[in-house]
Jmol script that loads the backbone (N, CA, C; Angstrom):
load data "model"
ATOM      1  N   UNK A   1    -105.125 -16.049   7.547  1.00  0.00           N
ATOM      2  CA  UNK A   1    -105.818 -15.779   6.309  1.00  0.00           C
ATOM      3  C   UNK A   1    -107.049 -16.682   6.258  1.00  0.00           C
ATOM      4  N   UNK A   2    -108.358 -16.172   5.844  1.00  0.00           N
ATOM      5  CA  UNK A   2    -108.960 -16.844   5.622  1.00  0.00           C
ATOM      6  C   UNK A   2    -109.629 -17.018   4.446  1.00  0.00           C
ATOM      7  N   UNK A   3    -109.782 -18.375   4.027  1.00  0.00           N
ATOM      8  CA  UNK A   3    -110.065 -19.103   2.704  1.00  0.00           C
ATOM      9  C   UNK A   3    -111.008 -19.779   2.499  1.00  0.00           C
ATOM     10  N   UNK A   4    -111.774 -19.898   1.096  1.00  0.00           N
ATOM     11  CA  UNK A   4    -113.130 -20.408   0.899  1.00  0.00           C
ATOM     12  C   UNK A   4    -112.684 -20.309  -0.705  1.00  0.00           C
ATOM     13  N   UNK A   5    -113.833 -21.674  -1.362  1.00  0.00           N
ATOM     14  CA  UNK A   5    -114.049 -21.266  -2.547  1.00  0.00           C
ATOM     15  C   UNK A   5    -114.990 -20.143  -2.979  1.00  0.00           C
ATOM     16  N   UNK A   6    -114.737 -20.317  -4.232  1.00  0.00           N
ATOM     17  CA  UNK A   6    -116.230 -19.328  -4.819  1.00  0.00           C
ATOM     18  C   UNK A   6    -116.381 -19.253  -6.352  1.00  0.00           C
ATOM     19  N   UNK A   7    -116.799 -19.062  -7.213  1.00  0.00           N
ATOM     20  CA  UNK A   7    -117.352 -19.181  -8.916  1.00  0.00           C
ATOM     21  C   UNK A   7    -115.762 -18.348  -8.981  1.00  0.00           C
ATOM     22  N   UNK A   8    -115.152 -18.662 -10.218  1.00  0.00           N
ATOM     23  CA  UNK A   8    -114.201 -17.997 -10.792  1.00  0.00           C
ATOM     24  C   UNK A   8    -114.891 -17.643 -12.058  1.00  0.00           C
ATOM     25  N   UNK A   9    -114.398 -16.126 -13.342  1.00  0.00           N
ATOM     26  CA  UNK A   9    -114.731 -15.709 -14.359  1.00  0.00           C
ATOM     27  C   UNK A   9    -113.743 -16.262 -15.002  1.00  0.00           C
ATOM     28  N   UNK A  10    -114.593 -16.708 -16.579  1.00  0.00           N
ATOM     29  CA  UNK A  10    -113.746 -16.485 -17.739  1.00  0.00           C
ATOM     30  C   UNK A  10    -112.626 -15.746 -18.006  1.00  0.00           C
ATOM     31  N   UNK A  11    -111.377 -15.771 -18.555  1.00  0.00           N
ATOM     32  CA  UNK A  11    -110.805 -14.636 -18.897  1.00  0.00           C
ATOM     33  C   UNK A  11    -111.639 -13.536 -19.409  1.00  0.00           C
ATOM     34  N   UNK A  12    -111.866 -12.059 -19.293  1.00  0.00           N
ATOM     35  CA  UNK A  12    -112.308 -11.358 -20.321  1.00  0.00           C
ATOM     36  C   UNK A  12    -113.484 -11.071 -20.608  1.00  0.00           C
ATOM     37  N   UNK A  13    -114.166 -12.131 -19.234  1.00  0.00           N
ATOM     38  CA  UNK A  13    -115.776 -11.768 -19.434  1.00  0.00           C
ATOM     39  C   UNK A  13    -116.477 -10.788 -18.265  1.00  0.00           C
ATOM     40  N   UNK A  14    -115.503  -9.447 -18.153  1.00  0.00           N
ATOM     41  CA  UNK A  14    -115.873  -8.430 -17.287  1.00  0.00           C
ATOM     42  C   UNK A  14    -116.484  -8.540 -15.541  1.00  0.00           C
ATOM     43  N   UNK A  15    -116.377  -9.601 -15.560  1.00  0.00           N
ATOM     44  CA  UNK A  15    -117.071  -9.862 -14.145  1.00  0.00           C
ATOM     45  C   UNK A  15    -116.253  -9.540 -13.293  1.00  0.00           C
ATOM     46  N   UNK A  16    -116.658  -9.134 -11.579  1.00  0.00           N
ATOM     47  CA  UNK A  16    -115.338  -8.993 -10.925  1.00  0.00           C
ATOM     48  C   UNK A  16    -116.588  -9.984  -9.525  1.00  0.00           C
ATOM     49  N   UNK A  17    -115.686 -10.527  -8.834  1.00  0.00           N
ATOM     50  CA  UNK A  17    -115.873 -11.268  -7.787  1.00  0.00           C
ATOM     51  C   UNK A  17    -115.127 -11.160  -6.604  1.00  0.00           C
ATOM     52  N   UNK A  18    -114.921 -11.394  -5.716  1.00  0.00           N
ATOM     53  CA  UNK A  18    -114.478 -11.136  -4.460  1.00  0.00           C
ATOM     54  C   UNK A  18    -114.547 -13.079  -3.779  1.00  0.00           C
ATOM     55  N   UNK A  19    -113.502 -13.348  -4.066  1.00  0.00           N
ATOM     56  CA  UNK A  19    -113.530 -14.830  -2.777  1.00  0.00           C
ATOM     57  C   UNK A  19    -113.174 -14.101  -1.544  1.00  0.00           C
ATOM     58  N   UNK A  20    -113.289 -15.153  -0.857  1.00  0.00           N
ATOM     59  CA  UNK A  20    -112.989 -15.152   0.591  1.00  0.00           C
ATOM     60  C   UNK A  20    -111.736 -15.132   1.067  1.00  0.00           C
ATOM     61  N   UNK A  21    -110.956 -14.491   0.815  1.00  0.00           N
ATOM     62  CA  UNK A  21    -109.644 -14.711   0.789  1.00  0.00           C
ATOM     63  C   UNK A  21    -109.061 -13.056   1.303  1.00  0.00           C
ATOM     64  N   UNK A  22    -108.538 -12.638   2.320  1.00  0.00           N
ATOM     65  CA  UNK A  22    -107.879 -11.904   3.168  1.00  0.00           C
ATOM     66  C   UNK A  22    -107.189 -11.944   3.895  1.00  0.00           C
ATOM     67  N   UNK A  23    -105.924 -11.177   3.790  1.00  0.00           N
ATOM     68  CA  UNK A  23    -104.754 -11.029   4.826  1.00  0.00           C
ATOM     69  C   UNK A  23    -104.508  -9.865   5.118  1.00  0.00           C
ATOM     70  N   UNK A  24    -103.480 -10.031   6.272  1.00  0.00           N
ATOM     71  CA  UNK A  24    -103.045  -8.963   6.802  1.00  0.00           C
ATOM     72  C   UNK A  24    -101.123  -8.588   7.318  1.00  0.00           C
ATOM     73  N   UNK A  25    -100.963  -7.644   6.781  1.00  0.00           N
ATOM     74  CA  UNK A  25     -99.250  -7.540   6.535  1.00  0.00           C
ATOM     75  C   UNK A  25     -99.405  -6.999   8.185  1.00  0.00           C
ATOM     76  N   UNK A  26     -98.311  -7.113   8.895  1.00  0.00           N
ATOM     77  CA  UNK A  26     -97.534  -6.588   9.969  1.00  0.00           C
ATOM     78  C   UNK A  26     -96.416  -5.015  10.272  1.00  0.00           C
ATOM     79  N   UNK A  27     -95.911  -6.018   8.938  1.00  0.00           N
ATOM     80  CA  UNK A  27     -94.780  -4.716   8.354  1.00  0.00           C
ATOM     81  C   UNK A  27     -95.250  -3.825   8.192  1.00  0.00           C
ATOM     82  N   UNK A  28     -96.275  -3.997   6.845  1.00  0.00           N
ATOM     83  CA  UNK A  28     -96.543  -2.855   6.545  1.00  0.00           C
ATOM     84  C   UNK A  28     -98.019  -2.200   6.619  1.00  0.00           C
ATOM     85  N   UNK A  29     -98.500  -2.830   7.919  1.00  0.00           N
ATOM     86  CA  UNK A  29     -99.832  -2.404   8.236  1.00  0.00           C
ATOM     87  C   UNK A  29    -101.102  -2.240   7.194  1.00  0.00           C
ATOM     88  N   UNK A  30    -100.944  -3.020   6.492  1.00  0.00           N
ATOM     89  CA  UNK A  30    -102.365  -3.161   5.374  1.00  0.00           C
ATOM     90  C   UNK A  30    -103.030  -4.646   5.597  1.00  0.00           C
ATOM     91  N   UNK A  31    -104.238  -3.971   5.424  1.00  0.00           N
ATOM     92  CA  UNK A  31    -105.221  -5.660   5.110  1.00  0.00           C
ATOM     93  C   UNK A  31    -105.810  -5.598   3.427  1.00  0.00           C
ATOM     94  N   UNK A  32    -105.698  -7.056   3.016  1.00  0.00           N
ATOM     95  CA  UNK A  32    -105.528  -7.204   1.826  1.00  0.00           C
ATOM     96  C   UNK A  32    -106.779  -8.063   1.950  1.00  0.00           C
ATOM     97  N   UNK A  33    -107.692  -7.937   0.655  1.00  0.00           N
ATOM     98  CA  UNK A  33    -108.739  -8.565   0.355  1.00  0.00           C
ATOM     99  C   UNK A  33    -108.865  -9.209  -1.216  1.00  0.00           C
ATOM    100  N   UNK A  34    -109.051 -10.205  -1.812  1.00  0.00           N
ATOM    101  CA  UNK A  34    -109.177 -10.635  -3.276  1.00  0.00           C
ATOM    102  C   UNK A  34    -109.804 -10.346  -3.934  1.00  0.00           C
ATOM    103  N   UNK A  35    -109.605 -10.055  -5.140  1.00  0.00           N
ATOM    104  CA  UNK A  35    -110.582  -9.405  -6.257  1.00  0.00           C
ATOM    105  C   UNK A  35    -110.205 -10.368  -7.559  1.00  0.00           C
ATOM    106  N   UNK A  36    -111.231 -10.983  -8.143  1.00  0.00           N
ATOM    107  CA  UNK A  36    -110.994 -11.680  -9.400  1.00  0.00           C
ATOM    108  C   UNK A  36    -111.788 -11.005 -10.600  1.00  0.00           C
ATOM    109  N   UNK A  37    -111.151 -10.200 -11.417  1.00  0.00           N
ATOM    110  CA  UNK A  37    -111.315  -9.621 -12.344  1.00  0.00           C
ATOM    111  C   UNK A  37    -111.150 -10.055 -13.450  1.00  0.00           C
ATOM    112  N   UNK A  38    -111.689 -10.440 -14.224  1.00  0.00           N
ATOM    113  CA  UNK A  38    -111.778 -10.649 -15.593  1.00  0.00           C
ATOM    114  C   UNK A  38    -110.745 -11.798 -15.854  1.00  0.00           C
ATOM    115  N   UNK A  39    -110.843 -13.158 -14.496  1.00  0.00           N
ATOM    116  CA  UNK A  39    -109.988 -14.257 -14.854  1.00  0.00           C
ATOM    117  C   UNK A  39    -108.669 -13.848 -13.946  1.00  0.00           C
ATOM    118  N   UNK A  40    -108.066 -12.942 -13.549  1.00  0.00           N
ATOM    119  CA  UNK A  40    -107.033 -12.411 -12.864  1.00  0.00           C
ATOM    120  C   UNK A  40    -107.608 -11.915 -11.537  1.00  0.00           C
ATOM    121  N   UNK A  41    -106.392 -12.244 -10.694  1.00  0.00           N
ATOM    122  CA  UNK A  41    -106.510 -11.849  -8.790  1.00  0.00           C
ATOM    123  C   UNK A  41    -105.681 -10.338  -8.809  1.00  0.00           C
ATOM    124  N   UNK A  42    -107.347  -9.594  -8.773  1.00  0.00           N
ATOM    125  CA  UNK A  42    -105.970  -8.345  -8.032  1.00  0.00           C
ATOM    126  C   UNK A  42    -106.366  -8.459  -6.643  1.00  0.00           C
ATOM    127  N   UNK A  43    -105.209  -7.515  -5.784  1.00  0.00           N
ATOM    128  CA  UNK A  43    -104.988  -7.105  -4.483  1.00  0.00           C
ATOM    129  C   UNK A  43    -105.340  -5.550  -4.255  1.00  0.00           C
ATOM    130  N   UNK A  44    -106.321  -5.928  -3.363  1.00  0.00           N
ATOM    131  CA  UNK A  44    -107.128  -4.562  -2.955  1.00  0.00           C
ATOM    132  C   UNK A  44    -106.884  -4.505  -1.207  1.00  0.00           C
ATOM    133  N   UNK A  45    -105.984  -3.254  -1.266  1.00  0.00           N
ATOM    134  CA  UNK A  45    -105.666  -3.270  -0.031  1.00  0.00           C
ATOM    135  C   UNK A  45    -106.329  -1.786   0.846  1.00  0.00           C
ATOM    136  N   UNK A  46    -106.334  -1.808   1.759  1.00  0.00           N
ATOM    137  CA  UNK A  46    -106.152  -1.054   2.735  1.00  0.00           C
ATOM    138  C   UNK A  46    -105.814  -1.163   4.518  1.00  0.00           C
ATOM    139  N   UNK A  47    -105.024   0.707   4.379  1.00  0.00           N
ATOM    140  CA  UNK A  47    -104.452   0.762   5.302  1.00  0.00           C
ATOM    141  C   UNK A  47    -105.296   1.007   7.099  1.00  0.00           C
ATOM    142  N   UNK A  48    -104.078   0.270   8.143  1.00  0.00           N
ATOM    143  CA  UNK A  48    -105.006   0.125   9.312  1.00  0.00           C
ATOM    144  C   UNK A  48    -105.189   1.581   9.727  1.00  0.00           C
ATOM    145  N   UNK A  49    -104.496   2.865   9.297  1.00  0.00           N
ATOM    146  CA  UNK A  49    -105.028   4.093   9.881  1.00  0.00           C
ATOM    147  C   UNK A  49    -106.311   4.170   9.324  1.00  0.00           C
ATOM    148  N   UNK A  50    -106.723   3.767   7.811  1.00  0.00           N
ATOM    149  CA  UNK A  50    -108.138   4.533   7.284  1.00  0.00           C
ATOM    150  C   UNK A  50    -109.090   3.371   7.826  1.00  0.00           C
ATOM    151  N   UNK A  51    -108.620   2.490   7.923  1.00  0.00           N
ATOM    152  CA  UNK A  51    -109.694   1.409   9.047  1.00  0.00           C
ATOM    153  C   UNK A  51    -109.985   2.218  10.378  1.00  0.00           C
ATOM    154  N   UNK A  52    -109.410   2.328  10.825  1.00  0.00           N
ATOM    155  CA  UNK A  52    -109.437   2.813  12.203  1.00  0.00           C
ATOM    156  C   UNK A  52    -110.240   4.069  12.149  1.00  0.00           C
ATOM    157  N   UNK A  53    -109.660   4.623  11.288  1.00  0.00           N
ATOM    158  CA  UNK A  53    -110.559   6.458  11.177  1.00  0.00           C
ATOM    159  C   UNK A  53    -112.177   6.015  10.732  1.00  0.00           C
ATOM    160  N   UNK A  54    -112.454   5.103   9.702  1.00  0.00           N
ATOM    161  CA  UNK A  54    -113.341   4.859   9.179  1.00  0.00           C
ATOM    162  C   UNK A  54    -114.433   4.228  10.050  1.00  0.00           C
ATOM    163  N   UNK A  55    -113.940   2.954  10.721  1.00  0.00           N
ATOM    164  CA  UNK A  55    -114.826   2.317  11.720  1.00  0.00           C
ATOM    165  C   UNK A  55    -114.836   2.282  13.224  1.00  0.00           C
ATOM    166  N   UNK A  56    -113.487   3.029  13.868  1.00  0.00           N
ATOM    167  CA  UNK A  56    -112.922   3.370  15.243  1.00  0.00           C
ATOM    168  C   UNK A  56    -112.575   1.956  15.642  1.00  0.00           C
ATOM    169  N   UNK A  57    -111.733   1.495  14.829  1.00  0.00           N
ATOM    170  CA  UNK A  57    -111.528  -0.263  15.045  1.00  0.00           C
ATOM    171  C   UNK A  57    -110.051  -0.055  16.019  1.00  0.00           C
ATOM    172  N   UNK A  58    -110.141  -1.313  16.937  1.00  0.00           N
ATOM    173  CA  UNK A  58    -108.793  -1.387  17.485  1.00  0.00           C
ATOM    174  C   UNK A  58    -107.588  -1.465  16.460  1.00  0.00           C
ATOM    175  N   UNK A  59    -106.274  -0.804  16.726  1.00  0.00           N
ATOM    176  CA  UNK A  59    -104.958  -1.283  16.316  1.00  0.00           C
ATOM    177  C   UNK A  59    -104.622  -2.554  16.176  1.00  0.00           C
ATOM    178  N   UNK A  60    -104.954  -3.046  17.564  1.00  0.00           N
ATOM    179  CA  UNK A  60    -104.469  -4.120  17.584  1.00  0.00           C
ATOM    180  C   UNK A  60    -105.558  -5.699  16.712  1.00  0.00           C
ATOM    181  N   UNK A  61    -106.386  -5.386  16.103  1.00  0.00           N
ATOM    182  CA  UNK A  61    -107.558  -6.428  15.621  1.00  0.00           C
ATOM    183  C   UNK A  61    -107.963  -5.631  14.274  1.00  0.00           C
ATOM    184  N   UNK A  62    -107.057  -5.551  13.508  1.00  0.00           N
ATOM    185  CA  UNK A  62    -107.709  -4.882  11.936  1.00  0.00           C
ATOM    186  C   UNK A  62    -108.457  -5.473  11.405  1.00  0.00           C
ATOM    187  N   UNK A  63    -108.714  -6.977  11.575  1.00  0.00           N
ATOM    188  CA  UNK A  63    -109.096  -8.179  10.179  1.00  0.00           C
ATOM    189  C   UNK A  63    -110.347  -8.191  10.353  1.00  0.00           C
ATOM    190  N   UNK A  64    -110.722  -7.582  12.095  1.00  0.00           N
ATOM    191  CA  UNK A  64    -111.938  -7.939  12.618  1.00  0.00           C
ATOM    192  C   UNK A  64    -112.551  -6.752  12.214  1.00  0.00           C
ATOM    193  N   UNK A  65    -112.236  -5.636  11.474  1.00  0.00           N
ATOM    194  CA  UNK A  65    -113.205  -4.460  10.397  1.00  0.00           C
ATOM    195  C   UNK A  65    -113.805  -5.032   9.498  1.00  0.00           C
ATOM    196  N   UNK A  66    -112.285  -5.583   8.818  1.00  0.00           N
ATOM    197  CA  UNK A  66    -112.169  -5.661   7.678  1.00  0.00           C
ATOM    198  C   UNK A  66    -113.478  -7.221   7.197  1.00  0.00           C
ATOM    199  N   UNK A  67    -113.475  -8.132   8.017  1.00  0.00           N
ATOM    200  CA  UNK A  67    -114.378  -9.353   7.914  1.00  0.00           C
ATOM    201  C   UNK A  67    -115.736  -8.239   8.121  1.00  0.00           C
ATOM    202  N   UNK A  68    -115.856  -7.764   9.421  1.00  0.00           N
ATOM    203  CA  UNK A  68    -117.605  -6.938   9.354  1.00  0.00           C
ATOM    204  C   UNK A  68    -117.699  -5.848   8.774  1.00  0.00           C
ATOM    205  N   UNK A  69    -116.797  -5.062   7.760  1.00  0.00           N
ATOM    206  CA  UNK A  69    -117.467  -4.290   7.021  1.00  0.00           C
ATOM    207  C   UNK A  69    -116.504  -4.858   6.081  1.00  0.00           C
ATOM    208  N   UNK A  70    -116.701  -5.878   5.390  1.00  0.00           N
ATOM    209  CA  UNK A  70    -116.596  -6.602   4.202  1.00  0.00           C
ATOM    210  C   UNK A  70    -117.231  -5.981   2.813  1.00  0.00           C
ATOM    211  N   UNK A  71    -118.537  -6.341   3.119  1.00  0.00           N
ATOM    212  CA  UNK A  71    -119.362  -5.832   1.789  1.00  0.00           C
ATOM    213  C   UNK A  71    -119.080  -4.087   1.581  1.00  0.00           C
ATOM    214  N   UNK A  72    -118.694  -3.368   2.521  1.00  0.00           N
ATOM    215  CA  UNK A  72    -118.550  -1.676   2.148  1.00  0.00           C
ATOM    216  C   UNK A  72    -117.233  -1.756   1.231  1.00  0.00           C
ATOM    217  N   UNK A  73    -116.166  -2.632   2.122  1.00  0.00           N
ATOM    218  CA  UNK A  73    -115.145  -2.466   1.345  1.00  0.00           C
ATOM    219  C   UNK A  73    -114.774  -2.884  -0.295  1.00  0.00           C
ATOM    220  N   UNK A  74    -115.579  -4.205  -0.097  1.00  0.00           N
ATOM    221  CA  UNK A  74    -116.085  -4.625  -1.645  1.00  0.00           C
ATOM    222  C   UNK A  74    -116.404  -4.250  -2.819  1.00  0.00           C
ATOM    223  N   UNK A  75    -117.408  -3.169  -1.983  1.00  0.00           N
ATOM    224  CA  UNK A  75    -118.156  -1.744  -2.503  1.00  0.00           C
ATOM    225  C   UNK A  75    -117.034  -0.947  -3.735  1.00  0.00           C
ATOM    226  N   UNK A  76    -116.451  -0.663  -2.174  1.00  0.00           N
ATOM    227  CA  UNK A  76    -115.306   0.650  -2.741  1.00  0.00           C
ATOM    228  C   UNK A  76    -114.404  -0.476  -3.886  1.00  0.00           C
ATOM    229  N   UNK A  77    -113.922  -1.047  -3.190  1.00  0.00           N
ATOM    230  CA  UNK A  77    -112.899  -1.967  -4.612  1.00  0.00           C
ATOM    231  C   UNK A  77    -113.539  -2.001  -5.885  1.00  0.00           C
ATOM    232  N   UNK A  78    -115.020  -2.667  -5.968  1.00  0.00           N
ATOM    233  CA  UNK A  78    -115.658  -2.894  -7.226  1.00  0.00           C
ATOM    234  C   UNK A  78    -115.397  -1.383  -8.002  1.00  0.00           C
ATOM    235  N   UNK A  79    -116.124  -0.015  -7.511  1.00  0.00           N
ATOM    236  CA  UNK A  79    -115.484   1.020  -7.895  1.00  0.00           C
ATOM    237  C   UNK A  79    -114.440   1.640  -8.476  1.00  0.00           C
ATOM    238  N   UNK A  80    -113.660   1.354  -7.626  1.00  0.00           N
ATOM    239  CA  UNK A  80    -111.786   1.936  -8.075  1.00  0.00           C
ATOM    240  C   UNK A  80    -111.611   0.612  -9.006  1.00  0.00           C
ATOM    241  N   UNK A  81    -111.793  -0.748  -9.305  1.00  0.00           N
ATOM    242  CA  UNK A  81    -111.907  -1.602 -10.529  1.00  0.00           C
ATOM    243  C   UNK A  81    -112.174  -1.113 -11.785  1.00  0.00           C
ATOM    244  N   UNK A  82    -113.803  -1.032 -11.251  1.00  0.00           N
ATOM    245  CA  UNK A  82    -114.620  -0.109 -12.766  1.00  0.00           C
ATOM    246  C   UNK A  82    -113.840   1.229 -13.020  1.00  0.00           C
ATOM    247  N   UNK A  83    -113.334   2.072 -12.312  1.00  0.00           N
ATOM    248  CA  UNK A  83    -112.772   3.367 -12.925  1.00  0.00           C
ATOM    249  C   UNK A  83    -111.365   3.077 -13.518  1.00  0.00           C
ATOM    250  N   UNK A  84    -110.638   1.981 -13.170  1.00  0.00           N
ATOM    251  CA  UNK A  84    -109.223   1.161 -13.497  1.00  0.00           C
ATOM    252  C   UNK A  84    -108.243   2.075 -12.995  1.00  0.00           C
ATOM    253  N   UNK A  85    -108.867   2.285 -11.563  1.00  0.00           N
ATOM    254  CA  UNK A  85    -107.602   3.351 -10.769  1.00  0.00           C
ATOM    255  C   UNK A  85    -106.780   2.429 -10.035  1.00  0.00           C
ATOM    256  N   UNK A  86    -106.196   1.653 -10.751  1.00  0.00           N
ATOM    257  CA  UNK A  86    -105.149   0.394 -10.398  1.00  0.00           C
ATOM    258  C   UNK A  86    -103.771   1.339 -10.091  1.00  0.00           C
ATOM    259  N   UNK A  87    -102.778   0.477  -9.005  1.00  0.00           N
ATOM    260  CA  UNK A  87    -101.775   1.163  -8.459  1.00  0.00           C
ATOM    261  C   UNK A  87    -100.620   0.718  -9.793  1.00  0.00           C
ATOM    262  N   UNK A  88     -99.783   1.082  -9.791  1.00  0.00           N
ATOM    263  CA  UNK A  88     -98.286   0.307 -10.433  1.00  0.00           C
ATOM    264  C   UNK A  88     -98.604  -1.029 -10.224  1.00  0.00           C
ATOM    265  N   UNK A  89     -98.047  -1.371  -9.455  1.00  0.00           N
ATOM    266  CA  UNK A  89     -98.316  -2.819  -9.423  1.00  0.00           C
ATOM    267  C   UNK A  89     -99.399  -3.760  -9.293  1.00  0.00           C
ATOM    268  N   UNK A  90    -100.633  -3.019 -10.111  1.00  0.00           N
ATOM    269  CA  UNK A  90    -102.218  -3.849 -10.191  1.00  0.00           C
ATOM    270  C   UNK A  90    -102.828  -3.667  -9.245  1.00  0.00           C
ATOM    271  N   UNK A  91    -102.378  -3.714  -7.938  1.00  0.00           N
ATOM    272  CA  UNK A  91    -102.885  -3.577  -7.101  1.00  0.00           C
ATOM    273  C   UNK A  91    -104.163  -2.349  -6.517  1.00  0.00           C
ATOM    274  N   UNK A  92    -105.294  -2.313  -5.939  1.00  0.00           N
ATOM    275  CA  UNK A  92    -106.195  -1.150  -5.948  1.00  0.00           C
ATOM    276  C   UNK A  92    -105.869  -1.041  -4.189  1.00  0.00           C
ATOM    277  N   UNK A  93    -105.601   0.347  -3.905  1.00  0.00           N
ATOM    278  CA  UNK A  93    -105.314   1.061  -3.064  1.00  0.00           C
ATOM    279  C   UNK A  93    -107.020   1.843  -2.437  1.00  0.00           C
ATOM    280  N   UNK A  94    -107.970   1.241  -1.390  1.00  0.00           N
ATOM    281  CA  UNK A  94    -108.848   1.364  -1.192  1.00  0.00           C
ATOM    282  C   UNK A  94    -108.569   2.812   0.101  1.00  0.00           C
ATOM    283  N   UNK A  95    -108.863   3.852  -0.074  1.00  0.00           N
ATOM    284  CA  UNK A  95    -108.321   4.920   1.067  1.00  0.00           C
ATOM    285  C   UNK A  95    -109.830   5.446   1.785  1.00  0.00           C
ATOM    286  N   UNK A  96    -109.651   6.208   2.957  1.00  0.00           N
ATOM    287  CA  UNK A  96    -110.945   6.208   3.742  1.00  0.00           C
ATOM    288  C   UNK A  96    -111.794   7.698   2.870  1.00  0.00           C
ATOM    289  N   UNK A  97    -111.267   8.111   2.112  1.00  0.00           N
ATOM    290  CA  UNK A  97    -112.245   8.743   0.815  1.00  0.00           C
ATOM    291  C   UNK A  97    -113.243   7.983   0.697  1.00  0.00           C
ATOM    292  N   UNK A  98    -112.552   6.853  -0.143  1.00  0.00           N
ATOM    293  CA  UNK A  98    -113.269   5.558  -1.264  1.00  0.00           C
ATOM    294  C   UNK A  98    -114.763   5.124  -0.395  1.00  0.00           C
ATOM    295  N   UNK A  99    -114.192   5.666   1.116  1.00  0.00           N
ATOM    296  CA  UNK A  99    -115.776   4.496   1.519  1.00  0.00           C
ATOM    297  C   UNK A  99    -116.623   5.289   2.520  1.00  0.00           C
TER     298      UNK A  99
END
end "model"
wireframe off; spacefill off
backbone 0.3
color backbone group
């Protein structure tokens, strides 16, 4: 995972930010990126098939999309944020539509 600071928002004062902060599950084949929304961390994930379809990235090296097309994916999250197409569990589900 890699980690960095960065400005955090007020509770409530609409901003959304993105730290540096990304992982990647094994199990269940998603890479996860941070989103600080309005004082709260959601989890904006996506899966390594729509990586792969999206950028023709190896299987085996997902993180290495996901770090160089960072800002697209950002993109799409800020989006599915603003529309509040949040999953059950808060989480935003970024799919190779979104980008």
């Amino acid at each position: 995972m890699n980690l960095s600071t960065c400005r955090h928002n007020a509770p409530g004062d609409g901003k959304i930010s993105f730290p540096k902060q990304q992982s990647w599950n094994p199990m269940t084949e998603v890479a996860t990126i941070a989103a600080d929304v309005d004082g709260k961390r959601v989890l904006c994930r996506i899966s390594s098939k729509d990586l792969q379809k999206k950028y023709l990235t190896s299987a085996e090296e997902p993180m290495k999309a996901v770090t160089k097309h960072r800002p697209e994916l950002e993109s799409a999250a800020r989006i599915l944020i603003e529309k509040k197409d949040f999953e059950d569990d808060g989480s935003i589900l970024i799919s190779y539509k979104d980008l």
